[in-house]
TORLO-348877 format. One record per residue (C-alpha): x, y, z; residue in three letters. Coordinates in steps of 0.02 Angstrom, whole numbers, plus 50000, padded with zeros to 5 digits. Example, Ala and Ser with C-alpha at 12.3 -4.5 7.8 and 13.67 -1.06 7.14 Angstrom:
506154977550390ALA
506844994750357SER
# end
This chain:
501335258950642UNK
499715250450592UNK
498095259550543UNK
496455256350632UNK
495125255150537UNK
493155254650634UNK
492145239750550UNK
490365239750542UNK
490185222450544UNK
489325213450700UNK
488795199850631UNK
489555181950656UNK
491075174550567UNK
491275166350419UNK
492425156450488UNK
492705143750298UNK
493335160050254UNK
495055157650317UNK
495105141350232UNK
496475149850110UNK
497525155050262UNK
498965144750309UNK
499215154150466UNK
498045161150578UNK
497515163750784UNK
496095168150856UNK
495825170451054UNK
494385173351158UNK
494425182851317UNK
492755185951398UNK
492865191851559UNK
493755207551449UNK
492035207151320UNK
493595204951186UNK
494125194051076UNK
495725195350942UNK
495945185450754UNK
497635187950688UNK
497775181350487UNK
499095177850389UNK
501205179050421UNK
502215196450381UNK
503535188050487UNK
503895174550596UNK
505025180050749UNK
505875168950866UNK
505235178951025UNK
504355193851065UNK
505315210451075UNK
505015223051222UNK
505375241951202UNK
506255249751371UNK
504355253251417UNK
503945232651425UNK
502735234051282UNK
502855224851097UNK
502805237650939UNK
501695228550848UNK
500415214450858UNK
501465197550907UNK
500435180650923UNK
501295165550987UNK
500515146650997UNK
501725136851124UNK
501925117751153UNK
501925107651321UNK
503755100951275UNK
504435120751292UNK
504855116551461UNK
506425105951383UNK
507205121151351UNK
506525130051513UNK
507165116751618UNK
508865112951524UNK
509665095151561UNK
508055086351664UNK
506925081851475UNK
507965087851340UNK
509745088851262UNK
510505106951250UNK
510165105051050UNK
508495111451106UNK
507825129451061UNK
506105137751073UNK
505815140650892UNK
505805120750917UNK
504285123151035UNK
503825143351012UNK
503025147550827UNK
502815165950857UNK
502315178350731UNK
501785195150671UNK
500185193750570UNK
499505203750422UNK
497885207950473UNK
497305208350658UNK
495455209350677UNK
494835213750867UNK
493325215350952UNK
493025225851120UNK
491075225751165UNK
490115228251021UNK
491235237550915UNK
492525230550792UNK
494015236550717UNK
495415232050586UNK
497375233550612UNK
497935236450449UNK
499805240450381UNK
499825258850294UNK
499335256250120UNK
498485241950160UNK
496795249250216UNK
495895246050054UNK
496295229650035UNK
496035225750215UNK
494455230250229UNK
493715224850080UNK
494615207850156UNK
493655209450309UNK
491895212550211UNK
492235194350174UNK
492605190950340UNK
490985193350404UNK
489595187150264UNK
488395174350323UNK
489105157950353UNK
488625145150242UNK
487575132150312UNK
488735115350334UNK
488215097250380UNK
488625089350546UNK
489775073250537UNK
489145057250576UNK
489665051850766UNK
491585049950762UNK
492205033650823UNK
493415038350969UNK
494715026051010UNK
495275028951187UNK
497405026551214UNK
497285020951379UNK
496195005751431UNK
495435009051589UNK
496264994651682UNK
497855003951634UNK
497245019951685UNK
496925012351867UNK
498415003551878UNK
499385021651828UNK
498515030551942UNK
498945019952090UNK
500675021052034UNK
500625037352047UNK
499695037952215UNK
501275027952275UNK
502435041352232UNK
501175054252315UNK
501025045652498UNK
502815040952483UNK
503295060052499UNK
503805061252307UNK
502455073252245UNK
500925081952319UNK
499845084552173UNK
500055077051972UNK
498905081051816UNK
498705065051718UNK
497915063751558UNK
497525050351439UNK
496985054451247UNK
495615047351127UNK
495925049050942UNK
494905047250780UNK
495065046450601UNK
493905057350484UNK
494575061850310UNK
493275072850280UNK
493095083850466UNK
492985100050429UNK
493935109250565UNK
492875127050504UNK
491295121050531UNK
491775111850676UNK
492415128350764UNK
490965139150736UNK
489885125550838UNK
491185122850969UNK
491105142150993UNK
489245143451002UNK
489055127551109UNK
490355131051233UNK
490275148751265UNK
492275145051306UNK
492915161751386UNK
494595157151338UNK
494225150051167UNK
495605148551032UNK
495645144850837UNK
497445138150781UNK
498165134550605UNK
499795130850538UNK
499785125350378UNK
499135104850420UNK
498965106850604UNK
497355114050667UNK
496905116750873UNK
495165118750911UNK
495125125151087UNK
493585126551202UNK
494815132851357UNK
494045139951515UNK
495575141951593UNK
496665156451570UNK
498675153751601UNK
499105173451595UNK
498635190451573UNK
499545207951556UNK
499135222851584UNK
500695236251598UNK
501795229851739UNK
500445218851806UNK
500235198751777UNK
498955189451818UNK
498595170451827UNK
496995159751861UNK
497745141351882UNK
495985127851877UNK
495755112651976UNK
494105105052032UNK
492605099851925UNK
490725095551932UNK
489485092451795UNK
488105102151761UNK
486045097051783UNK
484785100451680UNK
483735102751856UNK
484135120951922UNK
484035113852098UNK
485135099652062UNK
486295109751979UNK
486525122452110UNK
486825108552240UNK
488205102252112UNK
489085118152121UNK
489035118252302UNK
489605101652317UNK
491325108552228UNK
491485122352347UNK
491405112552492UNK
492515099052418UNK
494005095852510UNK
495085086652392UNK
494555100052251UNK
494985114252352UNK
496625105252420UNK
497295102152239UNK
496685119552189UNK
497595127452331UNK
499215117852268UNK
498945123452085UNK
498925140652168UNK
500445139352256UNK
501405132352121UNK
501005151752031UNK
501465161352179UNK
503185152552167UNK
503175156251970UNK
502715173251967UNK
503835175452122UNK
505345173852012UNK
505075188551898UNK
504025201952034UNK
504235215252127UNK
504595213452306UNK
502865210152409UNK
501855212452227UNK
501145195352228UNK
499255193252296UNK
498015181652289UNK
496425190352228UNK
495165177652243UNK
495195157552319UNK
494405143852256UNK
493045151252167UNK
491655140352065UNK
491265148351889UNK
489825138651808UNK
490095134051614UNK
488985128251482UNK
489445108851520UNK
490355110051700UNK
490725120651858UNK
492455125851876UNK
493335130352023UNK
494645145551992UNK
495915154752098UNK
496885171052028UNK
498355177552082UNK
499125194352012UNK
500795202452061UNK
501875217651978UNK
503165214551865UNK
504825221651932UNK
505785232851805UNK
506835224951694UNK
505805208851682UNK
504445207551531UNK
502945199551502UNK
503935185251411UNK
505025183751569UNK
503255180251665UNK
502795166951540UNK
504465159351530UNK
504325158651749UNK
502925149751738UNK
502695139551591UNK
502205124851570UNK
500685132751691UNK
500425125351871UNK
498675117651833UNK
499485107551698UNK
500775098651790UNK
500845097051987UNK
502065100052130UNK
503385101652155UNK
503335105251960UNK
504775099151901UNK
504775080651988UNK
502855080751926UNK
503175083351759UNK
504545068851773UNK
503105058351816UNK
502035061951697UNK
503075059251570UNK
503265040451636UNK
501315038851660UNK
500925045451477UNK
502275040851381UNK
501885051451230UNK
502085070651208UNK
500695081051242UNK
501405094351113UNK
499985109051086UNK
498705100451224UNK
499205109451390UNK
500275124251294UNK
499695139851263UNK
498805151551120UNK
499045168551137UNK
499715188751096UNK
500455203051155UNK
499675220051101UNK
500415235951055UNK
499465243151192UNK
500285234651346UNK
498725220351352UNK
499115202451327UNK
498365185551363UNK
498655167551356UNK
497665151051391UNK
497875133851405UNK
497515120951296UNK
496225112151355UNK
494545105751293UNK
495225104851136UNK
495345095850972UNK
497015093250883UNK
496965090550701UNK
498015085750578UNK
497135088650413UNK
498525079650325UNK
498115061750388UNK
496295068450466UNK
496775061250632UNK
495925069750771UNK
496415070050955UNK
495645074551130UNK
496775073551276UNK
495875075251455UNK
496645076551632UNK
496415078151821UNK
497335079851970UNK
497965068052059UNK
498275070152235UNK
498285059052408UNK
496175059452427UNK
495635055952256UNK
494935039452195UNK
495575033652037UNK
493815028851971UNK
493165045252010UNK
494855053251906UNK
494255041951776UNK
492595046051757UNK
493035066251762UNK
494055062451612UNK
492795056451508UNK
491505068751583UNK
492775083151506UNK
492925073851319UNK
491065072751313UNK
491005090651347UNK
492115092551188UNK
491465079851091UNK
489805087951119UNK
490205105751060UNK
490815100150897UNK
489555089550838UNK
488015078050891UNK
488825063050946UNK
# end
């Protein structure tokens, strides 16, 4: 049973201080005023463990990849070779540092307490002041001629009955040897104001995530989801602005591809709740963000006994916004229209608490590193469904990229 120890540190984070960690995760979740860093390994588990009361005993963070759904759907993308450790790095961390409000605290092993917190003194000294890169010369994958000419092959399968709804996405990469994914984090945080923000590393591989979509959340029995389709920019002008978010309300082909998104997690969460649990809360709503307006739905139902919260995740991974519908014939597609593997863009970074809480996003709005080669990625997506124009999709991709590409440095 760990210790918790009150901290009474509210400054920011140091965040070059985990540059000696191999392994660490932190998550964002602001419409809960919390937010959870869990450093270093004391084990790596295949899966999360549930006691007979559905909660973990201790602290379990887990940072999941798109191609999970090769073991979740057996036979349709992968071989039966195929396990999650393959897709699932899961793990039980040393230290877990969490926020709630303005208080902080440390989860510390017994007989660790010392150490910890003279670990987490560290944690929380001024942060150095760092240089911004240079603009970073973004290659984009996918010309835009080719982007066209997918999209209308995907608008064929769509009228011919195939599909109703299909995220596509297309990636730019660059190459910066010296990118430092610390520095880089602490301004996508304070530029963003993500409310599902993440900070990833395993060993090489970094994910810097400005999410503002949440996949799922637990609370005791309950699960909730908040699957996110339709986007606007925002306007300097306050009056141009508001009419922006408006405009997304009223937006037919938004709503239509939100509603679908929606349905797609009823059906999910179906699977693994209790009879007449599952409700929508709220439709189409438009939450305004830093660099866009977002239009949200949420839909919450009870888990029935006997399932867990990994049961929920398993139902409904990869997450509804991420793929299309019917889900399974969309993600076939998208693996033709892409024709690479999305691996950590459109998983998931999350944890299960102790306490019965957990909560997991989706990758977007992120930047995938490898420090290794100092490649850096950016994948970007919309939906595609029977009323959208493919220049418009085209032009909300690189509307979201800037958005990134803004938050971590002047470019």
């Amino acid at each position: 049973m760990r210790r918790t120890i009150p901290l009474p540190y509210t400054g920011p984070v140091d965040w070059a201080f985990l540059r000696s960690q191999d392994r660490f995760l932190y998550r964002r979740i602001a419409d809960r005023d919390r937010a959870v860093l869990a450093v270093g390994m004391l084990e790596e588990v295949p899966a999360p463990e549930f006691g007979s009361d559905g909660r973990v005993d201790d602290w379990v963070f887990g940072a999941l990849r798109y191609e999970w759904r090769n073991v979740l759907e057996p036979g349709v993308f992968g071989d039966a070779s195929d396990a999650d450790a393959d897709y699932c790095a899961w793990f039980i961390p040393r230290y877990v540092v969490e926020w709630t409000g303005s208080n902080v605290c440390l989860h510390a092993l017994p007989g660790e307490e010392q150490d910890a917190s003279e670990w987490a003194r560290s944690l929380f000294r001024p942060a150095q002041a760092s240089r911004e890169p240079g603009p970073l010369d973004w290659v984009e994958q996918c010309s835009h001629e080719d982007y066209v000419t997918n999209v209308r092959r995907l608008l064929a399968h769509i009228h011919r009955g195939d599909i109703y709804e299909l995220n596509y996405c297309t990636t730019r990469s660059a190459t910066h040897y010296g990118f430092d994914p610390f520095a880089a984090f602490g301004r996508m945080l304070r530029r963003s104001a993500a409310p599902f923000a993440g900070f990833y590393r395993d060993h090489n591989d970094f994910v810097l995530c400005a999410s503002p979509e949440r996949f799922l959340a637990f609370d005791g029995d309950r699960v909730m989801g908040q699957p996110m389709k339709g986007t606007r920019p925002r306007s300097k002008d306050r009056h141009e602005d508001a009419r922006l978010a408006l405009e997304l309300t009223a937006d037919i082909k938004e709503r239509s591809e939100n509603i679908m998104a929606l349905d797609v997690m009823r059906h999910d969460l179906s699977r693994i709740a209790a009879s007449r649990s599952v409700h929508v809360d709220h439709l189409c709503a438009v939450v305004s963000l830093p660099q866009v307006h977002q239009m949200i739905s949420t839909v919450s139902a009870r888990m029935r006994v006997g399932s867990t919260p990994l049961d929920a995740i398993r139902a409904a991974f990869p997450m509804a916004s991420m793929t299309g519908a019917p889900k399974v014939r969309a993600m076939q597609l998208i693996q033709e229209a892409e024709g690479v593997a999305r691996g950590r863009f459109s998983g998931s970074l999350g944890f299960f608490a102790p306490d019965g809480t957990g909560d997991f996003n989706v990758v977007i709005r992120s930047v995938l590193h490898d420090a290794a080669s100092g490649r850096l990625s950016i994948t970007t997506g919309s939906a595609i469904t029977a009323l959208c124009d493919p220049e418009r999709e085209w032009a909300e991709c690189r509307l979201k990229a800037r958005s990134v590409i803004d938050a971590i440095c002047n470019a």
